[in-house]
N, C-alpha and C positions, 0 to 999 in steps of 0.2 A: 433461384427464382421462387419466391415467396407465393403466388397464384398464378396458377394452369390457366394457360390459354383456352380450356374447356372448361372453366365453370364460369357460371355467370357473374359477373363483376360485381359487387354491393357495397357501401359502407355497412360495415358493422361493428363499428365504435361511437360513443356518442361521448358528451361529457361525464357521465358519471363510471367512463370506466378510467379516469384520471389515478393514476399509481398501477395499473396493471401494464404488462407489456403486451404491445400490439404490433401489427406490419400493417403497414399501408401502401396505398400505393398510388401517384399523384404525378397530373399533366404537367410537363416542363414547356413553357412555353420556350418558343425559336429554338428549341432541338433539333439538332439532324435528324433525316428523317430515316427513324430505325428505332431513335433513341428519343421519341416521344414520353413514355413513361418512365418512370424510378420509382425504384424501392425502399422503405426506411424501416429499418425492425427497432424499437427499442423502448422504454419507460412510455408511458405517453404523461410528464409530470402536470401539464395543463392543457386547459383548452378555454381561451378567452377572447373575446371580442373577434371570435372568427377566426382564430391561429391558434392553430396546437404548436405544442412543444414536446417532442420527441429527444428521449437521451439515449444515447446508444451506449453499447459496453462498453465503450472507450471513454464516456462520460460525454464527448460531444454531443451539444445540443443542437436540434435542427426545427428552424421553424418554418410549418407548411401551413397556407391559407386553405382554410377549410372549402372554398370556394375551389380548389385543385382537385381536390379528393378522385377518386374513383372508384375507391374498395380499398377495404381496411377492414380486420378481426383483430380480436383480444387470441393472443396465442399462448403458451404453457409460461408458466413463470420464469423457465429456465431451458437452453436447450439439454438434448442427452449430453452425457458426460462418454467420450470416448475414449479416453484411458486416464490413470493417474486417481488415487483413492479417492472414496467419497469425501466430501465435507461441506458445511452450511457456511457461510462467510462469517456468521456472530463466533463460529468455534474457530476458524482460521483468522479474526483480530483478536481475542482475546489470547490466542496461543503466540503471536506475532507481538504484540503487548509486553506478554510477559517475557521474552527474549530480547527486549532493548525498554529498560525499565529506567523511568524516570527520578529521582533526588526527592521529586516531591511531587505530593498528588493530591486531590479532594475531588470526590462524587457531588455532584448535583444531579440528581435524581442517578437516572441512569447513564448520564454522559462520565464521564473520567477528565479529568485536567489535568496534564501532568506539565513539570516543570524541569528542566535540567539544566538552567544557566546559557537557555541557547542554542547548547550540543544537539543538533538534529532536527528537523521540522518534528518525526514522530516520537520524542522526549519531549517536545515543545508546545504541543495542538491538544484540544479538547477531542476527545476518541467518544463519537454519541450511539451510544447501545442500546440503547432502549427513550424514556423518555426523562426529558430534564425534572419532571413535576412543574413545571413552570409552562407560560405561555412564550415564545419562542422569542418573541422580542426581548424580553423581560431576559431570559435564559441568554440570546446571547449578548445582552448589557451586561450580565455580572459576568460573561465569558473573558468582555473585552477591559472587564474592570482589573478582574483575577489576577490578568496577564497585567496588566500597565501596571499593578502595585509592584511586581515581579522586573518591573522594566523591559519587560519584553513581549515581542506582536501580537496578538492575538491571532492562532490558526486553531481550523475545526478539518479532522479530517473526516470526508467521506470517501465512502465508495462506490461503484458503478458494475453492472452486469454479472450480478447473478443475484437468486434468491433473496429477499431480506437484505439487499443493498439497498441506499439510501438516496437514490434519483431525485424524489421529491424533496429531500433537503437541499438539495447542491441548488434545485432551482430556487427553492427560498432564498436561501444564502448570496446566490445572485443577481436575484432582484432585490435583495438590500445594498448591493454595491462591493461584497465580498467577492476577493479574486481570487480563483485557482493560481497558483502559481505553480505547481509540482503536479504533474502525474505520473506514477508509474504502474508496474504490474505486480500483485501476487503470482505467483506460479508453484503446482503440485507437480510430484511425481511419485512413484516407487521409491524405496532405496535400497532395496537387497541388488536391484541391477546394478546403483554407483559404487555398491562395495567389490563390485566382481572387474571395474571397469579396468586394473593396473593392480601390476605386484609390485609393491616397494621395493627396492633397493637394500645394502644392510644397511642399520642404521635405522631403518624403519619403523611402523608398526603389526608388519606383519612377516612370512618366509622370505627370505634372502630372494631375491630376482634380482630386473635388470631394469626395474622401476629407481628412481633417486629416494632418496631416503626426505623420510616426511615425519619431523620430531614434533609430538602433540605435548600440551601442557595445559595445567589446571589455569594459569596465570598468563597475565597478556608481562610480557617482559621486554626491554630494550631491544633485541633481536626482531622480535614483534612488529614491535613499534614504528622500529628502522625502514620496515615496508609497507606502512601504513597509508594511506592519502592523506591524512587528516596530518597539522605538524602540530608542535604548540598544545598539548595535549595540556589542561586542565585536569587537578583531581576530581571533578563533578564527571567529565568525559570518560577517565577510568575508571569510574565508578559504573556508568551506562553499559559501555564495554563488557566489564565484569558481571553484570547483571545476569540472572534467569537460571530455573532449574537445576538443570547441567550441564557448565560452560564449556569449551576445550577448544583452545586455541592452535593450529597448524603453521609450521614455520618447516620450509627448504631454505636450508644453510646455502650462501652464495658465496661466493669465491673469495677464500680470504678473510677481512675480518670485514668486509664492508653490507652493505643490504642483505637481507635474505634474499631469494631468487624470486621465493614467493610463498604468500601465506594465505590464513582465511580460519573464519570463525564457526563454531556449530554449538547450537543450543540444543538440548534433549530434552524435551517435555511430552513426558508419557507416548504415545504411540507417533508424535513429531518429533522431526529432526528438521529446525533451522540453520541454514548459509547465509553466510555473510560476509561480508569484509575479503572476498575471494580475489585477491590481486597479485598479478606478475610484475616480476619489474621488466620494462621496456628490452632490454638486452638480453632476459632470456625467454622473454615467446615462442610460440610453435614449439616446444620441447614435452608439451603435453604436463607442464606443473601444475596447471589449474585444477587439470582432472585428477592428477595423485593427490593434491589436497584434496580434493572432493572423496576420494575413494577412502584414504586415510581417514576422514572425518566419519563418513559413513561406516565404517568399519564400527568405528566406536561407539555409533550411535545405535547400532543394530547389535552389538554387545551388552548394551542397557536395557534393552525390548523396544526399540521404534521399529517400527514400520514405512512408516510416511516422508516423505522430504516437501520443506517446501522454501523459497527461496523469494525476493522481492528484487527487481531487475527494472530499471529507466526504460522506458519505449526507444527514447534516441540510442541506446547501445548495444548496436544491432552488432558485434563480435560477442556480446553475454549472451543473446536472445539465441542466437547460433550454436554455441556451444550449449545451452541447457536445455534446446529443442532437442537437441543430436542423444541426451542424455536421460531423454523420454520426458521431460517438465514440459507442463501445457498453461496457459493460462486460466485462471479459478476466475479474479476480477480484476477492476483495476481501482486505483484508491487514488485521492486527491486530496491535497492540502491546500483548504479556503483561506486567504486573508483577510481581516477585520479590513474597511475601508481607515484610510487616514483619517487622523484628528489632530487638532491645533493644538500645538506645543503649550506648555504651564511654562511659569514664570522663569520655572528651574531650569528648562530645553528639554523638559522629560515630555513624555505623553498629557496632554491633558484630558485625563478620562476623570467620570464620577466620582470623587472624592468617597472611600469608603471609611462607614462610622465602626467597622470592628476592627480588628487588632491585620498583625502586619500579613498576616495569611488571607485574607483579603473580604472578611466577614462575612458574616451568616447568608446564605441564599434565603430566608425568610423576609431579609431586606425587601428582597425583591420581587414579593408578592402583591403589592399592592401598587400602584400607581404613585 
């Protein structure tokens, strides 16, 4: 409960505290009676014509008639952190960034465009870190030009609930008619705990136990590959794959010469260690392979000097959220992938966006300074 039934009730928000986070608290009309009031903690990104807009850590938006109110404060930018290392979200995307890295890229101010043929919303999306230098309409016309010259969607991702996340964008983005389509979670933890979780088997990478052996490699390889989700893999896809500081790829050999059992990917970038790509195959679950990949990963990653793990998880995949709660990871934020609204096809069936007058990378953002 956000305010004690012993202090006196007040709003204490008005419009100009619009980008900070607040709690409020506001009459539900025809409530059962108990459940007259509710709580909303989160962004407050506006407040117009009588209705706020509150974004919560999950990025949902809620909108309360300012005529409900009852009491409402401006509260800390962020709650305490209960376990799992520090970090500011600008250092947890740019280290996520660089561990699934795009073919191609160009800066507009402070945003990033990256491009990989498709391969993945976050290879695909405009990543905004700071500011475009542009005025936001402007910025994202040459976002949605960038992408159409590229043949491909325009998405901007932001993020939601913590520090220096980007609530007031997502609402911009959405009152121009841009859709979320993807959200899911960053999540932190320790990782000197997931190196200690299992002892490999022989074969392994560490003493002989009665753990199954867990073969790592510089290279994503056919074995790899075999247990992948993704099929049909493109050389721009293993290129992305390939991508980041220092890569190493985990494969459990399965029976015979057919799928692995199970694999998963980890990135080393100075005191982080990213997970990824962490998949069983169907027939052998519950055998605890996930987590020797995980431990085997960590091993190696804490062999380099990390410290840190951190991991990106669907909110619907509640047996991952299970398994890396269990494994001490907590939620940091959650991030979303905006799509440009539709536009009428050209001649050719492609996109019909702004015709740009530079070359085939998709010209000068100076274009697009003026009216």
């Amino acid at each position: 409960m956000e305010f004690s039934a012993h202090i006196r009730l007040e709003v204490r928000v008005t419009p100009a505290d619009v980008g900070k986070r607040v709690s409020v608290r506001r009459v539900v009309e025809d409530a059962p009676e108990g459940e007259k009031f509710t709580d909303t903690v989160g962004v407050l990104t506006s407040w117009d014509n009588g209705v706020l807009l509150i974004t919560r850590r999950s990025g949902e938006s809620v909108q309360i008639p300012e005529s409900a109110l009852v009491a409402g404060k401006v509260v800390p930018s962020a709650p305490a952190r209960r376990r799992g290392p520090a970090a500011s979200y600008e250092e947890l995307a740019r280290v996520s960034a660089r561990a699934w890295q795009p073919v191609e890229r160009e800066m507009l101010g402070g945003w990033e465009l990256r491009a990989a043929a498709g391969f993945t919303r976050r290879a695909n999306s405009a990543l905004p870190l700071g500011d475009p230098g542009l005025p936001l309409d402007r910025a994202l016309r040459y976002v949605q030009d960038w992408y159409a010259a590229r043949e491909l969607p325009a998405y901007v991702q932001t993020a939601t609930g913590a520090a220096g996340t980007q609530e007031l964008l997502g609402a911009e983005l959405e009152g121009r008619g841009w859709t979320r389509e993807v959200t899911a979670e960053l999540w932190t933890g320790a990782l000197a705990p997931l190196g200690d979780l299992t002892d490999p088997g022989p074969g392994g990478t560490g003493p002989a136990g009665t753990g199954p052996a867990v073969n790592l490699s510089r290279t994503v390889d056919e074995a790899w590959l075999g247990g992948y989700g993704r099929k049909g893999l493109t050389e721009v896809a293993l290129k992305v794959l390939g991508s980041g500081p220092s890569v190493w790829f985990a494969t459990v050999p399965g029976a015979g010469a057919g799928a692995p059992a199970a694999i998963g990917r980890c990135v080393v970038d100075g005191r982080w260690a990213g997970f990824a790509a962490v998949e069983v195959d169907p027939s052998a679950r519950r055998r605890g392979l996930a987590t020797a990949v995980m431990a085997a990963l960590a091993r190696r990653a804490l062999s380099e000097g990390a410290s840190a793990a951190w991991l990106q998880v669907e909110k619907e995949n509640a047996g991952a959220r299970t398994l890396y709660a269990g494994m001490g990871f907590a939620a940091h934020h959650a991030y979303h992938h905006y799509r440009a609204p539709a536009v009428a096809e050209g001649p050719g069936g492609g996109q019909a966006g702004r015709r740009l007058d530079g070359d085939a990378r998709g010209g000068s953002p100076d274009q697009y300074r003026s009216a």
